[in-house]
N, C-alpha and C positions, 0 to 999 in steps of 0.2 A: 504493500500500500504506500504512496507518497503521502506527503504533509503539507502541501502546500493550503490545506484548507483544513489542517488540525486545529480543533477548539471550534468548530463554526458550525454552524448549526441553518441548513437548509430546508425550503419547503418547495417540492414540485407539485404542479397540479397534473395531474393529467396523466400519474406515472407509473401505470400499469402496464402501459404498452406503450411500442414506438419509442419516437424522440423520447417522451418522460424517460420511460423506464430508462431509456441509455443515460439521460442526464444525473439520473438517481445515482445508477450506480457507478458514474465514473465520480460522482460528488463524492460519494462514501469513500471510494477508492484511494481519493486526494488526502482523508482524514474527515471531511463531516459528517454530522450527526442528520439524516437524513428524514423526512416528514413524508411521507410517498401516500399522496395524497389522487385515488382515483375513486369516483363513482358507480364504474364497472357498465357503466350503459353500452349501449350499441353507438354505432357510428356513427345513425341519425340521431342520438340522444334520449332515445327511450332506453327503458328498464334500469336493472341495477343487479351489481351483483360484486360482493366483496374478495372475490380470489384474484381477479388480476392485482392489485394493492397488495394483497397478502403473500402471493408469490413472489412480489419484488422485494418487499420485507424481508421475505428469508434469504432470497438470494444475498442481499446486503450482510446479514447476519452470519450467514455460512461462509462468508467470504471473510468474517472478520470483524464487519461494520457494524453500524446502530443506525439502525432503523425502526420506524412507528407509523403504522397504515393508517388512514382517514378517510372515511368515506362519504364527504361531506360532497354536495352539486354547488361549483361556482357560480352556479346562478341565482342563487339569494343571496341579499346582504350577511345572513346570519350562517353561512354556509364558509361564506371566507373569512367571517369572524371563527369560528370554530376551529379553521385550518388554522389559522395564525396562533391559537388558544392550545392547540393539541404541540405547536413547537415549545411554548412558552412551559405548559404544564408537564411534558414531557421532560424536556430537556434543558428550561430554564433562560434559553434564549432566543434570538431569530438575529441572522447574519444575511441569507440568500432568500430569493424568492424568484424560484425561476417559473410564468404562468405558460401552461402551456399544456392546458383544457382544452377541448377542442370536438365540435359534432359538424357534420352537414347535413342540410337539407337543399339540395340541387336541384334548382328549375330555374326554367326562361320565366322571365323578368314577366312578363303577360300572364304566365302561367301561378306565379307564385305566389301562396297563401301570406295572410296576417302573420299566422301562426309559424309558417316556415320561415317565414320574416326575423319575430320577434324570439325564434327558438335561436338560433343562429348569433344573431346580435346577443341575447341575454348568457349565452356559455363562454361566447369571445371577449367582447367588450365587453362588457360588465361585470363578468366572470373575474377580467384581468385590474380594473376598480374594485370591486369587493372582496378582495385579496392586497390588492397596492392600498387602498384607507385603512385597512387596520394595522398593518407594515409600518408604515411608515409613521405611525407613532409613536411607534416603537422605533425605529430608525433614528428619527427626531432627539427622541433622547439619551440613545448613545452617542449618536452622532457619526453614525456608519451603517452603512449597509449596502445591499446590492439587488439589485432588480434587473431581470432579462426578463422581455415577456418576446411572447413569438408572433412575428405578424407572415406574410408569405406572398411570393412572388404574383397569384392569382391577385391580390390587390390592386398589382398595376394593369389589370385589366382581364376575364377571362368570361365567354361567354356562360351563362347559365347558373353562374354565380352572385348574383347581385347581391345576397346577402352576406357571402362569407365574404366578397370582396370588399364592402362595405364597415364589414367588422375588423379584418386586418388592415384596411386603410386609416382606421379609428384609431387603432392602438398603436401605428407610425404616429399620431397627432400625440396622444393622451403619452408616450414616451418622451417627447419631445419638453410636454407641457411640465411632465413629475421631474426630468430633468430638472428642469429650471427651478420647480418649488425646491428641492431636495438638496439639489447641488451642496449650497451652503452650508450643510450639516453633514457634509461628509458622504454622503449617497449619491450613486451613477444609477442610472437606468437606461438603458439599449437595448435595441431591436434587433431580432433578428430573422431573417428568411429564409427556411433552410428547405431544402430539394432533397427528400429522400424517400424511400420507398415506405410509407405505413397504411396503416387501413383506410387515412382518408384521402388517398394520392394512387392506389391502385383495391382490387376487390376487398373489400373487409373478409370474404371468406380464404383468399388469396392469400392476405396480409398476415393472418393470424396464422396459418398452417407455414409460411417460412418463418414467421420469427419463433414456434416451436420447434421445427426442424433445425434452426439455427441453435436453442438451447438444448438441445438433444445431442448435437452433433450426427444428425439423421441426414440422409439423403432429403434436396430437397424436392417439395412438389412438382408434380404435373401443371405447367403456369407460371413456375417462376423466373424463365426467360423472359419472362416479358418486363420483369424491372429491373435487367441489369444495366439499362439505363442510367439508374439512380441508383446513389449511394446510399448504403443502408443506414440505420440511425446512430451505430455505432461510430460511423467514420463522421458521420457529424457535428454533433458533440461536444467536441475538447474545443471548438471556439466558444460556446457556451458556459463550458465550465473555467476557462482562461478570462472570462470575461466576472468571475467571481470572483477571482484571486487580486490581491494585492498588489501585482502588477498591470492592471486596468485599472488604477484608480485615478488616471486623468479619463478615460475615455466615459463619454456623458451626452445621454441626446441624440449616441449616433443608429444609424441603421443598416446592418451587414446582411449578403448573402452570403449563405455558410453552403457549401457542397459535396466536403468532404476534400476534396484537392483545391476547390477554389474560395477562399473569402475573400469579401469586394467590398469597400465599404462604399455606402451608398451617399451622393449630394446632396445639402440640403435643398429644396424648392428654391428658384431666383428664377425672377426673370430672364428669358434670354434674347426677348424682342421689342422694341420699345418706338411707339409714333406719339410724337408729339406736335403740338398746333398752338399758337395763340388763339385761345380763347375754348369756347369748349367745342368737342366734333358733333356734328351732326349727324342725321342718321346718310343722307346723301353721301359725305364726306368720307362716313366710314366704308360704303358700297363702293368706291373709288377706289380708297388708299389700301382697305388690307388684303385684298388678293395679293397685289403686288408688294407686299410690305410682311404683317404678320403673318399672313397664311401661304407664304411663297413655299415651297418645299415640303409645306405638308401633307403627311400620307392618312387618306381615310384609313383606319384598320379593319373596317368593317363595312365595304360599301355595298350601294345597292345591288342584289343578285335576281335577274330576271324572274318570273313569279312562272309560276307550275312545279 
């Protein structure tokens, strides 16, 4: 086991499988006290069910580590008070809080319910608020701490997704925004978007049969050529948990793709075109100037395709 994170004391959400579990247990690995914190739902966010939580627990534990399961839904306020309350009563403190809960509900944008809506936003966004408020008053008062939450490449655009795009679009802002309250007390918070193969990136029944086979040391499935595209959650990861350690303590605000070979960190928003006029533009003015000005070189992504 390394020590770069001896004495610290972690909470993931989400960390039954996938990313979480990898982030869990390379946390433990480094030296933290781990909060492995999953609801056990399905993909789409229904049901529930305490064994994914409680297999990563041991795993941490047979390995060495300290770990404590929680099976609390980031989607109530009182759900990520509880997570933050199970590190506190367990283990006495909270150092990390890496979010990274996570359900879809995938439809076209015409087709898409309230509820697919509102189920979507309240695991991601809200999930990763009602986890970051009671953190960081605790943060506050030490005057350290660390926050990763996970947002993901479909943000910057992907069709069918309106509502997951919408949510990790959120949590690039609401990152940006705990930065700046935080900063001052000693606390980073960054983003990250990481490409890899889990249930909600290829079939949930897919996803779950390699990452057993992978803990087996088993041949894998019938179907698992199809993600060797993407890198598994393992190799992703350790920019995650490097982003925990004491050596990230300038880094604040920012936003990386993580892919296993490649992290990139991301720009912030600026302008990169700008018309100006004395006096203010009209609507004529503007049907003039910005074909030829703002909108010179740019590419519809999505244009119109002939009907039938």
């Amino acid at each position: 086991m390394g020590e770069r994170l001896k004495g610290k004391v972690a909470v993931v959400t989400g960390a039954g499988r996938g990313l979480g579990r990898a982030e869990a247990l390379l946390l433990a690995q480094e030296g933290a006290s781990v909060v492995v914190n999953d609801l056990g739902g399905g993909a789409n966010g229904t049901g529930a069910d305490a064994s994914p939580a409680d297999k990563v627990v041991k795993e941490i534990r047979d390995r060495g580590g300290e770990a404590v399961a929680n099976y609390d839904s980031v989607a109530v306020p009182e759900g990520g008070e509880n997570i933050i309350k199970t590190a506190l009563e367990t283990f006495g403190r909270l150092d990390i809080l890496v979010n990274n809960a996570g359900v879809l509900r995938d439809r076209m944008v015409f087709n898409m319910t309230p509820e697919e809506w509102d189920t979507v936003l309240k695991v991601h966004l809200y999930g990763h608020f009602h986890c970051i408020r009671p953190a960081c008053a605790i943060f506050r008062q030490q005057r350290s701490g660390r926050i990763i939450n996970t947002s993901s490449e479909v943000g910057l655009g992907s069709p069918g997704q309106a509502n997951y795009a919408a949510a990790k679009e959120g949590i690039v802002g609401l990152t940006r925004a705990v930065a700046r309250d935080m900063g001052k007390y000693g606390v980073t918070c960054n983003a990250v978007r990481p490409r890899a193969a889990t249930r909600l990136t290829v079939a949930p029944e897919l996803a779950a049969a390699i990452e057993d086979a992978r803990a087996r040391g088993a041949e894998m499935p019938v179907g698992a050529e199809v993600t060797a595209f993407l890198p598994v959650p393992d190799d992703v990861v350790p920019f995650v948990v490097y982003l925990a350690t004491d050596e990230a303590a300038n880094i604040n605000g920012c936003t990386f793709l993580i892919t296993g070979d490649q992290v990139a960190l991301y720009s912030e928003p600026v302008p990169v075109k700008t018309i100006y006029k004395r006096g203010v533009w009209t609507l004529d003015e503007l049907c003039a100037a910005v074909p030829g000005t703002l909108a010179a070189g740019l590419v519809n992504p999505a244009p119109p395709q002939p009907a039938g």
